[in-house]
C-alpha positions as CSV (number, residue, x, y, z in Angstrom):
1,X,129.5,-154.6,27.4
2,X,125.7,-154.1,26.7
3,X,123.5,-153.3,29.8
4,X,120.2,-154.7,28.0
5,X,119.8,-157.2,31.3
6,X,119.3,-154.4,33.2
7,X,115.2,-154.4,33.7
8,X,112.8,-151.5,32.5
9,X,109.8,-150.3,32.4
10,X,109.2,-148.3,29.1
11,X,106.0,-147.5,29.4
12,X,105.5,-143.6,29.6
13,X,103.8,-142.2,32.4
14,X,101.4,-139.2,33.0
15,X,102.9,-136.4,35.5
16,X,99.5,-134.6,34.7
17,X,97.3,-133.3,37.7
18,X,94.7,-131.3,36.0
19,X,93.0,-132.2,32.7
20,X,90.4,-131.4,30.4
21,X,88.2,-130.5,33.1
22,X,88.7,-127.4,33.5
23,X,88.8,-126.5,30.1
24,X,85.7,-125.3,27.5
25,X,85.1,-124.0,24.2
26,X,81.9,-121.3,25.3
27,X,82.6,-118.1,26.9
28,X,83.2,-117.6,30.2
29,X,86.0,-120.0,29.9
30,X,90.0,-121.0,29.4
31,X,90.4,-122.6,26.0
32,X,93.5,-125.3,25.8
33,X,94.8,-126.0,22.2
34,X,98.0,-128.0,20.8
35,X,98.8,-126.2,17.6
36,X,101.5,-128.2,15.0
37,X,104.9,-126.1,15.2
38,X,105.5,-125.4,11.9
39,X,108.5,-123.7,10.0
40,X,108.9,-120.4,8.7
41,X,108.0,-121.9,5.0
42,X,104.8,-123.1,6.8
43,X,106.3,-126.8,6.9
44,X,104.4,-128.9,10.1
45,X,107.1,-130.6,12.2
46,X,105.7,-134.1,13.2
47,X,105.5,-134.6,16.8
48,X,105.9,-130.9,18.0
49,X,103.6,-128.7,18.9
50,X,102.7,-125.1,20.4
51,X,99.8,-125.0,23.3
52,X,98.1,-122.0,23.3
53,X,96.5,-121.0,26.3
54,X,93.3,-118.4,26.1
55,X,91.4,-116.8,27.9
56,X,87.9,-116.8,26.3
57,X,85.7,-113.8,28.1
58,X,85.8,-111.2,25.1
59,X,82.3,-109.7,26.8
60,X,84.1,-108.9,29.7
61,X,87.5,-108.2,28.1
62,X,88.7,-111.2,28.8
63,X,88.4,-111.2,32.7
64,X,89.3,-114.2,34.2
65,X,85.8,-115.9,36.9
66,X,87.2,-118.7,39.1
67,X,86.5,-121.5,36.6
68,X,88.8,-119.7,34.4
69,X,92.0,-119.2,36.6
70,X,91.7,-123.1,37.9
71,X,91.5,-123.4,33.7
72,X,94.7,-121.3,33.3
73,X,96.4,-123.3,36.1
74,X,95.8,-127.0,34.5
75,X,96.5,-125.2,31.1
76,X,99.9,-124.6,32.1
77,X,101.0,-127.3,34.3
78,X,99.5,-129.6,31.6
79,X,102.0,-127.9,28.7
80,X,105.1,-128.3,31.2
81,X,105.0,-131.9,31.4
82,X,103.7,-132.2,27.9
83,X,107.0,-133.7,26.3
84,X,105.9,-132.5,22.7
85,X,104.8,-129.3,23.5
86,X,107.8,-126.4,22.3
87,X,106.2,-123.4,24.2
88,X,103.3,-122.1,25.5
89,X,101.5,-118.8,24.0
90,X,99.3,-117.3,26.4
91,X,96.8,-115.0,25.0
92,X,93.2,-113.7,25.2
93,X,89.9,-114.2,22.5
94,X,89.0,-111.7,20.2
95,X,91.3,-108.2,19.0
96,X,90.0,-106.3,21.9
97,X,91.8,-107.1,25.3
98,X,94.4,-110.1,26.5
99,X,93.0,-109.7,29.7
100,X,91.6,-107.0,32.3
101,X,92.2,-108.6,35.6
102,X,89.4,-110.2,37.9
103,X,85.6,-110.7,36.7
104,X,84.2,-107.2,39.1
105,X,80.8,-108.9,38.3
106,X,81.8,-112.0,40.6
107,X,84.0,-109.9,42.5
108,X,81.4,-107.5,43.5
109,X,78.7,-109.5,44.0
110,X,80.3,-113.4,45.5
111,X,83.4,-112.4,47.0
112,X,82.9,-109.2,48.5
113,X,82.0,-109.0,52.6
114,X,83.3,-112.8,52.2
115,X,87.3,-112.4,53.0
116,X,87.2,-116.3,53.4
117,X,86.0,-117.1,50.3
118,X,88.3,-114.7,48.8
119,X,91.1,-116.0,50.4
120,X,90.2,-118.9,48.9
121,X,90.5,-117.5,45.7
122,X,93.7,-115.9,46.0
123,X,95.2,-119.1,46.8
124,X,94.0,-120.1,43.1
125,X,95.0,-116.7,41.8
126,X,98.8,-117.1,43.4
127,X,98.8,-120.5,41.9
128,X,98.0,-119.6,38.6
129,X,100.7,-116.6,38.5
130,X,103.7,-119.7,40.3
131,X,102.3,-122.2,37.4
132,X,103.4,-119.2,34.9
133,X,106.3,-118.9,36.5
134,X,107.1,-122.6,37.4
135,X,106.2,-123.8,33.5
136,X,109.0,-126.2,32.0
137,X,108.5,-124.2,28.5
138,X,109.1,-121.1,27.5
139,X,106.0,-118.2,27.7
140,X,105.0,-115.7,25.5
141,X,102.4,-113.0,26.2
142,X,100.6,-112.7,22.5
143,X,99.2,-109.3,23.7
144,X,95.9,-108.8,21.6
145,X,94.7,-105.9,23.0
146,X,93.7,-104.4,26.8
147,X,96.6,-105.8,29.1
148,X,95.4,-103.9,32.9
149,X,95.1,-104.8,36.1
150,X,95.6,-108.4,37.1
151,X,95.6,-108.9,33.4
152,X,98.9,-106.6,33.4
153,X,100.1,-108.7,36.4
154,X,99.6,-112.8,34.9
155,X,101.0,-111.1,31.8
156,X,104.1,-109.8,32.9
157,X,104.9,-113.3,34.6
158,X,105.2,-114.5,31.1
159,X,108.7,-114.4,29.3
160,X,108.3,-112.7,26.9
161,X,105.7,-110.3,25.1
162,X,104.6,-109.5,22.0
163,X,101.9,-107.0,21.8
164,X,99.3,-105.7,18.6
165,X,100.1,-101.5,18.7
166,X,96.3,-100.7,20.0
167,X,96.8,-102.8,23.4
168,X,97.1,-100.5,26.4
169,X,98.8,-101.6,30.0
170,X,98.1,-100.3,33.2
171,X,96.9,-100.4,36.8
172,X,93.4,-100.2,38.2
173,X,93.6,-100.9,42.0
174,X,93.6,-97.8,43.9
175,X,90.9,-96.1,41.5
176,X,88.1,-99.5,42.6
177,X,89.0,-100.6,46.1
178,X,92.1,-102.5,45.8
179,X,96.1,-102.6,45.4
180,X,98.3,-104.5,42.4
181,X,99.9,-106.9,45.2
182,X,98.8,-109.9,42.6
183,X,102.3,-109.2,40.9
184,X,102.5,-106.0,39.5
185,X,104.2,-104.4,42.8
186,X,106.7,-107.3,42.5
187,X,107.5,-107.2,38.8
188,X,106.9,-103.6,37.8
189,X,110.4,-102.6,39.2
190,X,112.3,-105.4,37.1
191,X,110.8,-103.9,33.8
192,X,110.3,-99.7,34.8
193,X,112.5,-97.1,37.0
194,X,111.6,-97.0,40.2
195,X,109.6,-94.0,39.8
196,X,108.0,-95.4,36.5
197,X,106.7,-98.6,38.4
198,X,105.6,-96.8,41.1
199,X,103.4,-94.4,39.1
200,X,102.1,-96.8,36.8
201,X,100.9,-99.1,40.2
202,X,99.2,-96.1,41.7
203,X,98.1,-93.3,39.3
204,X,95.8,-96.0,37.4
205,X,96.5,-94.3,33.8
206,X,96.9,-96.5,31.0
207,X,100.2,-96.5,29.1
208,X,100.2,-97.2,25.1
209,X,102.0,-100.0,23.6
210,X,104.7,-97.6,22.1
211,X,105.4,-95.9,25.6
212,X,105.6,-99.6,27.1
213,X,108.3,-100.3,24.8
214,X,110.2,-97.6,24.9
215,X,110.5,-98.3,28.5
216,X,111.4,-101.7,27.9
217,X,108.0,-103.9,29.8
218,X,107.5,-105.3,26.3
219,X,109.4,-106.9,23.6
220,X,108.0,-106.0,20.0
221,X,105.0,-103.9,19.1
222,X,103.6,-104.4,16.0
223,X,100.6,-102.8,13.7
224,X,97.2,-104.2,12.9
225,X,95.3,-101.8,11.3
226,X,95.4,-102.3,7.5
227,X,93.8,-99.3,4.9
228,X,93.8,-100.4,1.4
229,X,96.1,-103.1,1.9
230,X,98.9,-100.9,4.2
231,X,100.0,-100.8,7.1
232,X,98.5,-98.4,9.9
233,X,100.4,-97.4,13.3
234,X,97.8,-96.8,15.8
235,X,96.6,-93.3,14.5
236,X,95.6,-92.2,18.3
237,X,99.0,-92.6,19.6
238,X,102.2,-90.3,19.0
239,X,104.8,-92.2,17.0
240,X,106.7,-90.0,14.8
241,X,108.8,-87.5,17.1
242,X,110.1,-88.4,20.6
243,X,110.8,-84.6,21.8
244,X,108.2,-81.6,21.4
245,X,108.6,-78.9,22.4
246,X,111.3,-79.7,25.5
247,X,108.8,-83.0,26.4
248,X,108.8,-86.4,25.5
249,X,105.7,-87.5,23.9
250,X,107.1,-90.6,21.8
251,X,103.8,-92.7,23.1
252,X,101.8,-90.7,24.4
253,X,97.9,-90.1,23.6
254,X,96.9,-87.5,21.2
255,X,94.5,-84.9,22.3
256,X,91.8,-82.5,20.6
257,X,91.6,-82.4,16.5
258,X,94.6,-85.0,16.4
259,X,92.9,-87.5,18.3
260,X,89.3,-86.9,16.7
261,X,91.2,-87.8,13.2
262,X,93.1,-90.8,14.7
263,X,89.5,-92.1,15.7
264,X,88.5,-91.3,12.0
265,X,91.2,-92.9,10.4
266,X,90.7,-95.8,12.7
267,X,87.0,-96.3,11.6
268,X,88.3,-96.8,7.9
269,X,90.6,-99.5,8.8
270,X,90.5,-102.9,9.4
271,X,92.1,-105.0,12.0
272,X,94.5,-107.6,11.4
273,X,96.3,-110.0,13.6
274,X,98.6,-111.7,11.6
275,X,101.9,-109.6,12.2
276,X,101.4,-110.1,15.8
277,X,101.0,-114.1,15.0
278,X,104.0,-113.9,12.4
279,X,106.1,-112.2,15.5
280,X,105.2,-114.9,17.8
281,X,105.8,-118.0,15.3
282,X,109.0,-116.7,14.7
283,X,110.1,-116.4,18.4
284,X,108.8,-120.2,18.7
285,X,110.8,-120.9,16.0
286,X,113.8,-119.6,17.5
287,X,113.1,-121.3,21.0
288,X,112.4,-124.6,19.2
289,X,115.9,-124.6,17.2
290,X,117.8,-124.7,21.2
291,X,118.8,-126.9,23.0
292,X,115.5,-127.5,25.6
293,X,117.5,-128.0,28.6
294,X,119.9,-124.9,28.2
295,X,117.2,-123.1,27.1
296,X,114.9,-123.6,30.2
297,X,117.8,-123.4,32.6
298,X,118.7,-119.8,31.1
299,X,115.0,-118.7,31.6
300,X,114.3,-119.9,35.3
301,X,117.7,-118.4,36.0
302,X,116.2,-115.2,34.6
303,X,112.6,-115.4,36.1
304,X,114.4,-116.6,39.8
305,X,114.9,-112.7,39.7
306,X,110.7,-112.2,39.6
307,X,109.9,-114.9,41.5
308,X,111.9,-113.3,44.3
309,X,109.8,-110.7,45.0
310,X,106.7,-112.7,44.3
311,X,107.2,-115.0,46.7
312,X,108.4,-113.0,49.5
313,X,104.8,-110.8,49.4
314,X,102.1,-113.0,48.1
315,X,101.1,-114.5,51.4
316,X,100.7,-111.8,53.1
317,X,99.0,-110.1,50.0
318,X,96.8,-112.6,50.2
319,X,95.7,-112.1,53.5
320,X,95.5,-108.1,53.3
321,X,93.8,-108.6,49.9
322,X,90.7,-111.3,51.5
323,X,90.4,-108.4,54.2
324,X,90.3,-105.7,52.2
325,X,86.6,-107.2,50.6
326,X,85.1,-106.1,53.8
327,X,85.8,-102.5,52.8
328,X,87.0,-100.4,49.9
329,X,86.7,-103.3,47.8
330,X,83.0,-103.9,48.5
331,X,83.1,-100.7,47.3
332,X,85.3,-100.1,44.4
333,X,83.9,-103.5,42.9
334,X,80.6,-102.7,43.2
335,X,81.3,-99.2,41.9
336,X,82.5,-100.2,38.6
337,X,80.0,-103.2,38.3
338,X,77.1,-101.1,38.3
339,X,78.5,-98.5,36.5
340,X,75.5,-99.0,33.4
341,X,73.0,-98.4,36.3
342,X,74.5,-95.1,37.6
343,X,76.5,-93.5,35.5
344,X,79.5,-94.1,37.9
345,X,82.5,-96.2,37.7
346,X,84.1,-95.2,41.0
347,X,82.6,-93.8,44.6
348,X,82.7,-90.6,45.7
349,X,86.1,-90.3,47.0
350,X,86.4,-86.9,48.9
351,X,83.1,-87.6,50.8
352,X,84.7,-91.2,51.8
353,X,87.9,-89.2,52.7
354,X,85.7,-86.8,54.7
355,X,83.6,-89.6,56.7
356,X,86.9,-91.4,57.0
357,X,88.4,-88.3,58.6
358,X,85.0,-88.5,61.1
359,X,85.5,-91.6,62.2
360,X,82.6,-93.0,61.5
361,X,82.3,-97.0,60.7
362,X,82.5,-99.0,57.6
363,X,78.8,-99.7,57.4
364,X,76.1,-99.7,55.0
365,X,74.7,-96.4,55.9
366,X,78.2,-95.1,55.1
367,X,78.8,-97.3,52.2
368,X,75.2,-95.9,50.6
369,X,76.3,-92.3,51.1
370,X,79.3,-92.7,48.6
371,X,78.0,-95.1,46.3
372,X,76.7,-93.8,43.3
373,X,72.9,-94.2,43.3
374,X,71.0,-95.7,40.0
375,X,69.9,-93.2,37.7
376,X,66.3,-92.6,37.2
């Protein structure tokens, strides 16, 4: 029996909240795109497509203002109930840097000494990491170059990761005023050791691409240097031998005449993103050849793990983070900032330690005493 008397309506509806609002095309801003998926022969499937979601602030590495995280949020909320859209590739402009965290420039000079407003803005902020984590598609991280700070933390909410062999990943907080509770301190122990998550949070070293993999935070590194039409691993890195001399340096940075050459070899190269976009078609691809449902339901399952931690800690991060601008944040933000006027990216630590250890109050007199001053 046919149940064609049962009434319909057919007529699609939009689940969207955020549109094309928030969205630009000139730096500072969060570009929105729906690329065709196409095959591995280069074949365009009709009605599928890829959105790609970057963040265009190559100045400033790719630092996200507030315009740009509400355009991050409607980005991926807008793919998830997109019913053509495969996956979402997020990603930053230019070959330099994916992302490096918060603009310091509106950091430093709105938000600080206004814990309100930046509480304001951490509600945004934990939105945009939950609409990572709460998007209906899969994500990749197409790491281009400079994944740190809250950079490191949106990107390691993603999926997956897919990185060019000169990006670098690490922490900044501690070293200008602030902690990695955006994430990182909930998501570094899925991916490290203990011990490994812990350093990288607080030491504020950067980590090579290489290093990252071999401790499993990424999922492919690939080259994108090209000399004479070759291939070139990132000639400032250590890639050839894992042990030397009783210590592992598979990774790690080259120092003195190795390192000068690297940066020689480096100037006669020229860089070339297409095995990076090669490695990310081809895990689209793969995604795109499931079935969606299983597929999602296998991910969410995974990232329920992350999203554990995440939400247990961001509220109160939140708060501790909006109080924190009325102190070492003021400083640590203004610090790096100004750093073309001084000279300085960070305060004077052991003098703060010292007035600390006086007693004295968190006021501008103290504040000018450990800022660096502008060069003359």
């Amino acid at each position: 029996m046919s149940l064609d008397w049962l009434p319909r309506d057919n007529e699609l509806k939009n689940h969207a909240l955020h549109g094309p609002e928030h969205w630009g095309t000139e730096a500072p801003c969060t570009i929105y795109e729906k690329r065709p998926l196409t095959s591995p022969a280069g074949e365009v499937v009709d009605g599928l497509y890829v959105a790609w979601i970057t963040l265009n602030n190559p100045a400033q590495y790719n630092s996200y203002t507030t315009e740009m995280v509400k355009g991050v949020i409607a980005g991926f909320t807008t793919a998830s109930l997109d019913r053509s859209v495969v996956a979402v590739v997020f990603t930053g402009a230019g070959d330099r840097a994916f992302c490096t965290g918060g603009n310091t420039v509106e950091y430093s000079q709105y938000y600080s000494r206004r814990p309100q407003e930046y509480g304001d803005y951490m509600d945004l902020f934990n939105a945009m990491v939950d609409s990572i984590l709460n998007c209906k598609k899969p994500v990749i991280c197409r790491v281009n170059g400079m994944r740190v700070a809250g950079g490191q933390e949106i990107g390691m909410a993603c999926d997956l990761a897919v990185a060019s062999d000169l990006a670098v990943f690490g922490q900044a907080g501690p070293k200008h005023g602030s902690a990695p509770a955006g994430g990182s301190t909930d998501f570094l122990p899925w991916f490290l050791s203990m011990e490994d998550a812990m350093w990288n949070c607080i030491s504020c070293e950067v980590w090579s691409a290489y290093k990252m993999k071999a401790k499993n935070l990424i999922s492919k590194v690939v080259p994108v240097l090209k000399k004479d039409g070759e291939w070139v691993r990132n000639p400032l890195v250590i890639t050839e031998d894992y042990v030397r001399d009783g210590e592992i340096v598979y990774g790690e940075y080259k120092t003195g005449a190795e390192a000068e050459a690297g940066k020689a070899l480096m100037k006669a190269c020229t860089t070339d993103l297409s095995r990076l976009d090669a490695e990310v078609e081809a895990i689209v691809w793969r995604f795109a050849n499931l079935f969606p449902g299983s597929l999602q339901m296998s991910i969410d399952l995974i990232r329920a793990k992350k999203k554990f931690f995440w939400d247990q800690a961001k509220q109160s991060s939140r708060h501790w983070l909006a109080a924190n601008m009325m102190g070492e944040a003021f400083l640590g933000f203004y610090a790096f900032s100004t750093r073309k006027l001084t000279g300085e990216d960070t305060i004077d630590f052991l003098r703060f330690r010292q007035l600390l250890a006086q007693g004295v109050l968190m006021d501008d007199e103290t504040f000018a005493e450990v800022l660096p001053e502008p060069q003359q």
